[in-house]
DSSP file (Angstrom, degrees, kcal/mol; ACC not computed):
  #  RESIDUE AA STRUCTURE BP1 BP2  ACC     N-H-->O    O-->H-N    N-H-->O    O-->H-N    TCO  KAPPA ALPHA  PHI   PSI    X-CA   Y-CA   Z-CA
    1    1 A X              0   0    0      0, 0.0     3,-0.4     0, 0.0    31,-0.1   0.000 360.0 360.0 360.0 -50.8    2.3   -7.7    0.2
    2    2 A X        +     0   0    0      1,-0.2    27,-0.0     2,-0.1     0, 0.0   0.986 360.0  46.6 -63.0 -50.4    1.4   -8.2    4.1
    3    3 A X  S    S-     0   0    0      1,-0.1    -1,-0.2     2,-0.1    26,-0.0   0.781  97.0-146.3 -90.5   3.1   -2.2   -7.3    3.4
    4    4 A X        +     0   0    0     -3,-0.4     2,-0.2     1,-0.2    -1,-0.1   0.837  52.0 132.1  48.3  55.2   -2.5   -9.5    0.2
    5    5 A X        -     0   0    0      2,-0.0     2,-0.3     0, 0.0    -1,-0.2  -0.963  53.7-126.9-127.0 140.5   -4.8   -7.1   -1.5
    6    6 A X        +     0   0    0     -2,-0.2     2,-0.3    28,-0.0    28,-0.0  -0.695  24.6 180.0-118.4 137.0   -5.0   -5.4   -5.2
    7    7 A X        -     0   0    0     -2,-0.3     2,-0.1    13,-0.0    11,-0.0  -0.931  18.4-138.8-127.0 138.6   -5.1   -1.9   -5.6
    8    8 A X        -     0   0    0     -2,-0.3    12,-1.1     1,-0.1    10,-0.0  -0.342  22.0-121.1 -78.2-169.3   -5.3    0.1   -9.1
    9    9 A X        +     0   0    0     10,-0.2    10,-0.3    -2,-0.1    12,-0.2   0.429  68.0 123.5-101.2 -24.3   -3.3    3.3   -9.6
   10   10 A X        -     0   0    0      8,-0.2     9,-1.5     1,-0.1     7,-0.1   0.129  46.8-160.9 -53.0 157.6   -5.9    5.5  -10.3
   11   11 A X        +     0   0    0      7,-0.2     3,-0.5     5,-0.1     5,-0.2  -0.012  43.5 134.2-124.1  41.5   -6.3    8.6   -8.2
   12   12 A X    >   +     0   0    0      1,-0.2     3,-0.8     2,-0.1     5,-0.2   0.058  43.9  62.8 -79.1-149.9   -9.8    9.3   -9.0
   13   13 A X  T 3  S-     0   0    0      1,-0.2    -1,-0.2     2,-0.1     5,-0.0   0.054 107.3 -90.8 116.3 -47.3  -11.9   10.1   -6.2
   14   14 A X  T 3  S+     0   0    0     -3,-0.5    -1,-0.2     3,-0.1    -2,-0.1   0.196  91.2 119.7  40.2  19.3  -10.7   13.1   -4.7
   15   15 A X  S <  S-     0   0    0     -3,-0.8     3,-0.1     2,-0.1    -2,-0.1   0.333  77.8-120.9 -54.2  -0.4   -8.5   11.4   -2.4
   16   16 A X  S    S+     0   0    0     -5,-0.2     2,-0.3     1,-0.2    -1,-0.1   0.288  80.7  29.9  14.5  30.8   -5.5   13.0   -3.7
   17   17 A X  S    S-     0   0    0     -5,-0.2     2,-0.2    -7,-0.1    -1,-0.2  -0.662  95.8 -56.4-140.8-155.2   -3.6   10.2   -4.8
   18   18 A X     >  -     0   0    0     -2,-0.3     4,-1.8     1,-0.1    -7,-0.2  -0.643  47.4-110.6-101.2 164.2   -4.0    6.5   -6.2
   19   19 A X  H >> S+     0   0    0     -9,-1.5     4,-3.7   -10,-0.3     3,-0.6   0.995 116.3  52.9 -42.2 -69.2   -5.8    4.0   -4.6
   20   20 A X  H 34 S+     0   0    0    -12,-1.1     4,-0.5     1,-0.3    -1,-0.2   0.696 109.8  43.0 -71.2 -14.3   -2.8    2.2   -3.9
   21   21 A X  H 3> S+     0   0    0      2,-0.2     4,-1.8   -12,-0.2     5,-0.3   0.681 111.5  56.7 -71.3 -13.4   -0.7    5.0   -2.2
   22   22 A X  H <X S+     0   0    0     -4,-1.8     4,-2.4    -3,-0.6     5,-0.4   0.985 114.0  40.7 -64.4 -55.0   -3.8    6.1   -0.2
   23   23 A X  H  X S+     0   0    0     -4,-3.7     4,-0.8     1,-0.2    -1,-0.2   0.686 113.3  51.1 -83.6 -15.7   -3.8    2.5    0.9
   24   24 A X  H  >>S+     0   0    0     -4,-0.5     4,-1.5    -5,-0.4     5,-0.8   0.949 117.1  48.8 -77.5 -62.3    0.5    2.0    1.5
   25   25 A X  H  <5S+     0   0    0     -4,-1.8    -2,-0.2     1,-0.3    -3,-0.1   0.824 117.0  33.5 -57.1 -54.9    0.1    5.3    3.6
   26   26 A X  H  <5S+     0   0    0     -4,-2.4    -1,-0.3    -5,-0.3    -3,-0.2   0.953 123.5  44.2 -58.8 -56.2   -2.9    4.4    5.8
   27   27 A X  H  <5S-     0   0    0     -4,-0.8    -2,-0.2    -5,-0.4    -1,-0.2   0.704 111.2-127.6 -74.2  -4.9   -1.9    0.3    6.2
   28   28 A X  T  <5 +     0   0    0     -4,-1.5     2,-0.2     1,-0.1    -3,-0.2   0.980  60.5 152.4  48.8  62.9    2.1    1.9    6.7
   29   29 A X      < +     0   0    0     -5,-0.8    -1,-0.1     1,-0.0     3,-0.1  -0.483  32.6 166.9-104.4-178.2    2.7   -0.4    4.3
   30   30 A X        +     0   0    0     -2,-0.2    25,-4.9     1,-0.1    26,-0.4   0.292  48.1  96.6-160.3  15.3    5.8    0.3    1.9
   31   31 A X        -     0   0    0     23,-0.2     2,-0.4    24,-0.1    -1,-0.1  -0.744  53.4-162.5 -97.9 139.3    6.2   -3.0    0.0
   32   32 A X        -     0   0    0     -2,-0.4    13,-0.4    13,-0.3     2,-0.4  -0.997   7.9-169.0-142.7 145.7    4.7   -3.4   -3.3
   33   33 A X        -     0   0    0     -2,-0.4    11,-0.2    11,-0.3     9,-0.1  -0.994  27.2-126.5-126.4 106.5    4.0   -7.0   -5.3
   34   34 A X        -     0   0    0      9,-0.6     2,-0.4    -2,-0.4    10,-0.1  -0.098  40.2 -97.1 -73.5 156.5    2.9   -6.8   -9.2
   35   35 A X    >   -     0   0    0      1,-0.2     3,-1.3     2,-0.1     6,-0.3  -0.651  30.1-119.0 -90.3 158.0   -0.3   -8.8   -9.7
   36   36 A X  T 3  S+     0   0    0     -2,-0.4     5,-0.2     1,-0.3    -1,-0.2   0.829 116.0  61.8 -58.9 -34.8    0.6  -12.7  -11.1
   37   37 A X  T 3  S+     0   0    0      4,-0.1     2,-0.3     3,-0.1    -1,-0.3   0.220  82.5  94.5 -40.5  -0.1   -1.5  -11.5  -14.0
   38   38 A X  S X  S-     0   0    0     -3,-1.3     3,-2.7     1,-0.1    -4,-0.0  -0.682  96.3 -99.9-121.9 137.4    0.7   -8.6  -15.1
   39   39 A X  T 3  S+     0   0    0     -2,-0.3    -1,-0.1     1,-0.2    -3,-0.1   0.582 127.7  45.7 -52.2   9.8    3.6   -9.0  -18.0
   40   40 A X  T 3  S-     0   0    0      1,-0.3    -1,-0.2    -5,-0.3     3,-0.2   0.482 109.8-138.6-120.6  -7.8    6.4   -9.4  -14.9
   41   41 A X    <   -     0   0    0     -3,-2.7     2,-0.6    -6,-0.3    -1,-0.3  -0.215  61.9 -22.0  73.6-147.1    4.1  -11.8  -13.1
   42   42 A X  S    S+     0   0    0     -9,-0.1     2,-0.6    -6,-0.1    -1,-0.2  -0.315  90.4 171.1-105.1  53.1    3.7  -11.6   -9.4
   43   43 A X        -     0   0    0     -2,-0.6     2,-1.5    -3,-0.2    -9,-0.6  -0.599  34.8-132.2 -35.8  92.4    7.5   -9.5   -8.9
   44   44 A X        -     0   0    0     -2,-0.6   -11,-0.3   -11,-0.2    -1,-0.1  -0.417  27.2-121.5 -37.8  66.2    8.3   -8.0   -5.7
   45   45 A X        +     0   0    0     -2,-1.5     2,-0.4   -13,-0.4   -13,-0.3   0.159  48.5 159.9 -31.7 115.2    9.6   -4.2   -6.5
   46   46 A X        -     0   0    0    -15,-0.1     2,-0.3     7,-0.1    26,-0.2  -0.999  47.6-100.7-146.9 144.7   13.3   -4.0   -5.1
   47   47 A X    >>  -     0   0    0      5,-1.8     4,-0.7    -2,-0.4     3,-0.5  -0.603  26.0-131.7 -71.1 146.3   16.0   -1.9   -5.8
   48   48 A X  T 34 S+     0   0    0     24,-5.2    25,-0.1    -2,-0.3    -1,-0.1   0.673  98.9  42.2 -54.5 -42.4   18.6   -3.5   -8.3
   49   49 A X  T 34 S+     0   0    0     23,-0.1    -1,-0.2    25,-0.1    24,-0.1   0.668 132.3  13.1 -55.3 -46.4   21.9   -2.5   -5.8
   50   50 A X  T <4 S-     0   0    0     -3,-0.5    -2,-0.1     2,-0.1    23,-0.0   0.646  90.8-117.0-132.9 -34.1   20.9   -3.2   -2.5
   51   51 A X     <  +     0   0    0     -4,-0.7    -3,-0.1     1,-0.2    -2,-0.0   0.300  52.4 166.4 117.8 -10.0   17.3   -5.6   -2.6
   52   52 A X        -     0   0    0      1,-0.2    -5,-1.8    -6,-0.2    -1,-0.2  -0.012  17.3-171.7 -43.8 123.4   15.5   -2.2   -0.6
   53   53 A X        +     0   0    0     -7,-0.2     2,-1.2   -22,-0.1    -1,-0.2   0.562  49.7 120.1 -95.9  -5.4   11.4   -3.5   -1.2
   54   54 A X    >>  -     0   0    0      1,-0.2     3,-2.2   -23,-0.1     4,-1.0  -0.094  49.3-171.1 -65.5 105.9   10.6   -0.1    0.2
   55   55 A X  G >4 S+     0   0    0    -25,-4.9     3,-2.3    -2,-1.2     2,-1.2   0.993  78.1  66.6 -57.4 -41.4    8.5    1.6   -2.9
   56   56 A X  G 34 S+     0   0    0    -26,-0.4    -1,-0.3     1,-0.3    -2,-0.1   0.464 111.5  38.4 -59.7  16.3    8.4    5.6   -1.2
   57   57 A X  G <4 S+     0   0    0     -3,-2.2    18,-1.6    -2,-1.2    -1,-0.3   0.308 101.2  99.2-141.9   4.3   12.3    5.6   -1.8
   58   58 A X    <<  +     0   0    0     -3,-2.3     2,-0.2    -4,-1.0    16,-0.1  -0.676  41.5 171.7 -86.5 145.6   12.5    3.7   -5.3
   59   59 A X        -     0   0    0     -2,-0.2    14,-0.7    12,-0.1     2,-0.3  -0.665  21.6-121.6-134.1-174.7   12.8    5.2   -8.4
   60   60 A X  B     -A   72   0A   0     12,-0.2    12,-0.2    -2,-0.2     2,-0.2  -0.806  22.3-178.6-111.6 158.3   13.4    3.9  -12.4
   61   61 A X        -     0   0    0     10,-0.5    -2,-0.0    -2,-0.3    28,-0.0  -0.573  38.1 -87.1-165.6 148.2   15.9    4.4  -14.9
   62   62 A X        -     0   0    0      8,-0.2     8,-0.3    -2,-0.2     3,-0.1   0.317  22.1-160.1  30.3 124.0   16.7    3.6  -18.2
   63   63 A X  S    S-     0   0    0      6,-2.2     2,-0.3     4,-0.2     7,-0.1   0.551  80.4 -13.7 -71.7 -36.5   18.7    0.4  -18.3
   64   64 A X  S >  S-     0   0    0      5,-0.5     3,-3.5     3,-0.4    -1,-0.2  -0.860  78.4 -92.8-170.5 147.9   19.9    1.6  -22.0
   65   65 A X  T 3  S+     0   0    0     -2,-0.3     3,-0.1     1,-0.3     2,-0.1  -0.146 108.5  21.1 -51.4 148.0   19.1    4.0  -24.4
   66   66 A X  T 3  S+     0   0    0      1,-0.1    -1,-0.3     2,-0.0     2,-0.2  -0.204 103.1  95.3 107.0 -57.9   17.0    3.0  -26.8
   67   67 A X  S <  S-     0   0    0     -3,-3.5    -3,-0.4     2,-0.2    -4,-0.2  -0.593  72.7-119.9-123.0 149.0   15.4    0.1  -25.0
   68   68 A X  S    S+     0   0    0     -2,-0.2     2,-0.5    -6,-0.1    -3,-0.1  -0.090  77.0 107.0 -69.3  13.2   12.1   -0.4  -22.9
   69   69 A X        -     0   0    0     -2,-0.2    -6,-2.2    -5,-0.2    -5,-0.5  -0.906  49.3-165.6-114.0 166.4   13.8   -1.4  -19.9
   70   70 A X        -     0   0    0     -2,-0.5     2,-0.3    -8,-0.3    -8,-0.2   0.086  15.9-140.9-117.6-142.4   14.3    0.2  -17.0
   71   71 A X        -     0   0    0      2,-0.0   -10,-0.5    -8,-0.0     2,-0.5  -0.736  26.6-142.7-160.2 104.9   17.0   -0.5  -13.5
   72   72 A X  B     +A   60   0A   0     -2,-0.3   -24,-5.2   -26,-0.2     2,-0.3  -0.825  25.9 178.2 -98.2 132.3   14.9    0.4  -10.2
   73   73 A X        -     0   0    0    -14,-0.7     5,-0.2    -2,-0.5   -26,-0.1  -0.883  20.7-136.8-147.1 124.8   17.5    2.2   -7.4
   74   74 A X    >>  -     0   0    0     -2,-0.3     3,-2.9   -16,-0.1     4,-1.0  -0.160  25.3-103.7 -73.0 155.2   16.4    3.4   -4.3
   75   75 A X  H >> S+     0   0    0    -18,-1.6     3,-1.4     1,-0.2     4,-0.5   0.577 117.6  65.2 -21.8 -69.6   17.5    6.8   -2.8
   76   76 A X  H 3> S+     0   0    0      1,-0.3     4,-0.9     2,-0.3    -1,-0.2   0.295 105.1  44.4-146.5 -43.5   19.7    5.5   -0.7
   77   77 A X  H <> S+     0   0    0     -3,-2.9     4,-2.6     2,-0.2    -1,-0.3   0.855 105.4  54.8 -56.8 -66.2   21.9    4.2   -3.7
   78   78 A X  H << S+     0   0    0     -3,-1.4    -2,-0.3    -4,-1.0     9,-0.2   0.876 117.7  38.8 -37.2 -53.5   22.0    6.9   -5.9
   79   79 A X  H  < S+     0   0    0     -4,-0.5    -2,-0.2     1,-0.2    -1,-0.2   0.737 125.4  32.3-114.4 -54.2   23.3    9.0   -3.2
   80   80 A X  H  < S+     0   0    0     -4,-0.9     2,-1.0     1,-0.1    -1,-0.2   0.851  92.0  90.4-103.5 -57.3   25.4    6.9   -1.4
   81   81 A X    >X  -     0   0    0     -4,-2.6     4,-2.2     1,-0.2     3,-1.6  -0.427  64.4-147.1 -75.8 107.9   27.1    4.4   -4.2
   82   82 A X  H 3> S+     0   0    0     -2,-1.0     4,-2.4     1,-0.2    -1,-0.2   0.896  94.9  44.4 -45.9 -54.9   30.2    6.2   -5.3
   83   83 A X  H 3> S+     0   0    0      1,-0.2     4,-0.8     2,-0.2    -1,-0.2   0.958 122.8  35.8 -40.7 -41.9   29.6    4.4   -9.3
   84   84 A X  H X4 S+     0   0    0     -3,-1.6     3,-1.4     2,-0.2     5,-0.3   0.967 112.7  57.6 -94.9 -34.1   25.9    5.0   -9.5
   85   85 A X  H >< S+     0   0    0     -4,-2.2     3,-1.7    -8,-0.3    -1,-0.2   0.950 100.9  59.0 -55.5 -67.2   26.3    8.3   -7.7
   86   86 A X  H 3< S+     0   0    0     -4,-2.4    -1,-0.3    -5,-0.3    -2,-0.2   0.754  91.8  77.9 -51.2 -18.6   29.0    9.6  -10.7
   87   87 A X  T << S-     0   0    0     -3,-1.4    -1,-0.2    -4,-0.8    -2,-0.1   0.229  94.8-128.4 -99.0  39.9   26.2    9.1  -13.4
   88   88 A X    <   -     0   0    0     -3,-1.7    -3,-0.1     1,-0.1    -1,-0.1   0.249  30.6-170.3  56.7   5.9   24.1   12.1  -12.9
   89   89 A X              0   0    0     -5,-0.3    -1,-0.1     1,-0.2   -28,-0.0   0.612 360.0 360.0  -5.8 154.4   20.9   11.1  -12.6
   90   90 A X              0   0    0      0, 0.0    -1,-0.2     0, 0.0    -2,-0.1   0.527 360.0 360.0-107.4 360.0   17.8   13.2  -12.6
């Protein structure tokens, strides 16, 4: 977001990663913005619980079985919030 530049995910290269973590690591970035093109438009990754935009501690899951959506909740959550904590995550 700060450097208002579009990265793919691929990790070809030999860089060992994607583009775009080479390029959160290096700029010490950790904020991530979906591009306005993209089926979620231009969406600001935050966890669901608390609003954390930091991507290196977000994860997905499942919103319900069955269904294509997901719930992002950062470490910080799982761990911490006695409800989300009690449903086992992996």
């Amino acid at each position: 977001i700060e450097t208002k530049k579009w990265f793919c995910n691929f990790g070809g290269g030999g860089s060992g990663g994607s583009h775009l973590v080479n390029h959160m690591v290096r700029s010490r970035s950790n904020n991530i913005q979906l591009h306005p093109s993209s089926p979620l438009g231009d969406t600001v990754l935050e966890c669901y619980n608390c609003g954390s935009k930091n991507a290196f501690v977000l994860g997905f899951v499942p919103a319900s079985s069955g269904n294509s959506v997901v719930v992002l909740l950062c470490r910080v959550c799982v761990e911490t919030v006695l409800a989300l904590k009690d449903m086992d995550w992996e």
